[in-house]
N, C-alpha and C positions, 0 to 999 in steps of 0.2 A: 504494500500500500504506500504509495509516493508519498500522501499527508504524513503518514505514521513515519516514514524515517525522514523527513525533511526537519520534523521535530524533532525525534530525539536527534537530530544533530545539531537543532538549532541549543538545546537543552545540554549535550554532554560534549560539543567539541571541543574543541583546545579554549579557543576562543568565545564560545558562547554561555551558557548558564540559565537562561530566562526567555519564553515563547508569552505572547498574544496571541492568541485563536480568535478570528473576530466573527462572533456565532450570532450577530443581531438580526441576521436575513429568520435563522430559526427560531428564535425567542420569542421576534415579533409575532411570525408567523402558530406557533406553539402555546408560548405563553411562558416567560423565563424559569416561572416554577412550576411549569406543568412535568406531571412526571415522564414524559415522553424524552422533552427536552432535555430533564435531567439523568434521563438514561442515554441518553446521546452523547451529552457531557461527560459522565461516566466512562462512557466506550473509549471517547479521545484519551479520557486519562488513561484508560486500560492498556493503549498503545505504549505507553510510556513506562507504567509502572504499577505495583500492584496496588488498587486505593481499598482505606482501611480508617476506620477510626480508633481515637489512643482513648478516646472519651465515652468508656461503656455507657454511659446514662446518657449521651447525647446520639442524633442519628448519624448516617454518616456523610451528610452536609449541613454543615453546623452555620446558623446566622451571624451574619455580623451586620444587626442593624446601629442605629446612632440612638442611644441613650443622654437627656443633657446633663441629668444628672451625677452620670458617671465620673470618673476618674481622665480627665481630659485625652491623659494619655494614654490611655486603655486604647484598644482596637475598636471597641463599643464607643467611644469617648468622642468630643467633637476635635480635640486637640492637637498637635503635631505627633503623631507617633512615631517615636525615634528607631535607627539601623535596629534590624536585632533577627537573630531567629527564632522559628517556634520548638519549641519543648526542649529550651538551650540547655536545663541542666539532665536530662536521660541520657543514659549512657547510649540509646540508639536512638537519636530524633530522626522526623521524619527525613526520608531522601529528599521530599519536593513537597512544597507548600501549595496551594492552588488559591484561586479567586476567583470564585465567577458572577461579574458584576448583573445584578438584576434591575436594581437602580444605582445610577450616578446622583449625586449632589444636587438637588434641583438649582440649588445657589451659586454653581458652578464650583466648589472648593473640593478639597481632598484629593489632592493627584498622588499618585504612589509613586512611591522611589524606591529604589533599588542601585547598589553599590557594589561593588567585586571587593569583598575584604582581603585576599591574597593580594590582590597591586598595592590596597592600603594598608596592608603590614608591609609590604616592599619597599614604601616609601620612608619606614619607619628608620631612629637608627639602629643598632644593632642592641645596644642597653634595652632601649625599648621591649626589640622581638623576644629578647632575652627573658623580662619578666614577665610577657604576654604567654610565654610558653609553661612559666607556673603554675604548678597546679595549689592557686590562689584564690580562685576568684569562685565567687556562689552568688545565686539570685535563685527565688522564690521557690515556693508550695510544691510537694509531690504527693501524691493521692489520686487513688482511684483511675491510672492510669493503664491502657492494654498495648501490647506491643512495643514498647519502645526500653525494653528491660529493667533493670535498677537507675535507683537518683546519683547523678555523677557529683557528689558533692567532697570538699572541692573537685573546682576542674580545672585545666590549662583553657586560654582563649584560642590560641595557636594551637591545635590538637590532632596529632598524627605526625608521621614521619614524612609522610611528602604532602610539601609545602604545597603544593596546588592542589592538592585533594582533598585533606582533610579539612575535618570543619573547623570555622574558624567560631567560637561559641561565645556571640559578640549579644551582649543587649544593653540599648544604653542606658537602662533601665536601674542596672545592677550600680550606675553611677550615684544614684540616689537611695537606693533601697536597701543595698550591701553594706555591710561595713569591711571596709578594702584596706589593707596599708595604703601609707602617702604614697608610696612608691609605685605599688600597681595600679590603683586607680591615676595617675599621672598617667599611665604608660597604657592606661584603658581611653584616656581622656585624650591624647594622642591619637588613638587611631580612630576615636568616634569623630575628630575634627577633616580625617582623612577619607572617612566613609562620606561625608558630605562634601568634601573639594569633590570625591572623583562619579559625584551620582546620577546617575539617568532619571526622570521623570516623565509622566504620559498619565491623563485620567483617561480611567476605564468608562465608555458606554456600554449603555445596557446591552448585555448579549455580551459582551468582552469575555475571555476566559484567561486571565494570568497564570502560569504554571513556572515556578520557579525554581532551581538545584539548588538544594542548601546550601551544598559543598561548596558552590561556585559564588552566591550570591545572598546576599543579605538584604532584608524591605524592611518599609516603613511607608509612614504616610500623613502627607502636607495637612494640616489644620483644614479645617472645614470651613468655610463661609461663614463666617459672623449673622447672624440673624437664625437659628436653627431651632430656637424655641415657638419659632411664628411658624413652622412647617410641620402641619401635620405629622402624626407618626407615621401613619401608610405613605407618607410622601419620599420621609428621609430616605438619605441612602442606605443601600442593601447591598452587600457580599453574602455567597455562599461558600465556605469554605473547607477544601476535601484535601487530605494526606495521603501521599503514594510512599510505599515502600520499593525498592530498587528490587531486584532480584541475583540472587548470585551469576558473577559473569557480566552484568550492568555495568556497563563503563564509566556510572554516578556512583557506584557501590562500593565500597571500603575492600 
């Protein structure tokens, strides 16, 4: 199937890490959460990798609506949400994060970003790489978790022996929420300044599909449009959000 390996190359080449599938012709056509659609969705992912949820109590495309209430910089939140990946401290997170946009922003805000964390340790100095490779650094909650093994607590940010593969177990999260020596969080704080010189941006429309390589890439996502409490709840924005695991022989796989 041409679409199927176009992607995973666009997703595991040397140079790549990150695909859009632009599915708005089917959404429209379907209806972005009809389940047809979302078996469609499904399928693409299936091409790629094996989709799975870590979250027994949730289904296995989990919401990410806009809460104003929340925590700004939650996922839910209207806020900046800073570089990081998902399920940074399991000793197996997932291989590839997804998105698949059902609404955009009606206000136009929240574009997603996305960064290559191995060029922005590359850039680093070597002291830096040095205590990013520490197994120092811890961020939040483990519980009730399926497939992604035990809590890696501590862990190294810089993780594996080849530098362009492994993960890099970056959230800038752990900047405020962790208690870090001066030294590593300096040297976390370095490469969170690096994830943002070197980032790509694009908002998703509806029908969008983001599919992202941990290994290769790290997201986040721009503040939301100021005005969000005068938008209806049906109106706000809506991701659906689905985790692939790699398969042994997966050229994203450890």
């Amino acid at each position: 199937m041409e679409t199927a390996a176009t992607l995973r190359h666009a997703l595991t080449a040397e140079d790549g890490g990150y695909a859009v599938l632009r599915l708005g012709g089917l959404a429209e056509k379907l209806g972005p959460r009809d389940a047809r659609f979302l078996r469609l969705a499904t399928a693409f992912a299936a091409e790629v990798a094996v989709p799975f949820s870590p979250f027994p109590r949730w289904p296995l495309w989990k919401d990410i609506g806009v809460k104003v209430d929340k925590d700004p910089g939650k996922s839910s939140g209207i806020g900046y949400n800073a570089f990081h990946m998902d399920l940074v401290n399991a000793i197996r997170p997932p291989d590839f994060t997804t998105l698949l946009c059902v609404r955009p922003d009606p206000l136009g805000g929240g574009p997603s970003i996305l960064s290559n964390p191995h060029a922005a340790a590359a850039r680093l100095p070597e002291d830096s790489r040095a205590l990013l490779a520490e197994s120092a650094y811890h961020y939040g909650a483990f519980f009730d978790l399926h497939g992604v093994g035990e809590e890696y607590k501590p862990f190294p940010i810089l993780d594996g022996s080849d530098a362009d593969e492994g993960f890099v177990r970056f959230t800038a999260k752990m900047l405020e929420r962790s208690v870090l020596s001066r030294a590593h969080a300096d040297a976390a704080r370095e490469l969170a300044a690096e994830l943002v010189r070197g980032q790509v941006s694009f908002t998703l429309q509806a029908g969008d599909y983001l599919i992202v390589n941990q290994r290769r890439f790290l997201h986040g996502r721009e503040a939301l449009r100021i005005g969000q409490e005068s938008v209806p709840t049906s109106d706000r924005r809506l991701l659906l959000q689905l985790f692939l695991r790699a398969g042994a022989g997966d050229g994203s796989a450890a």
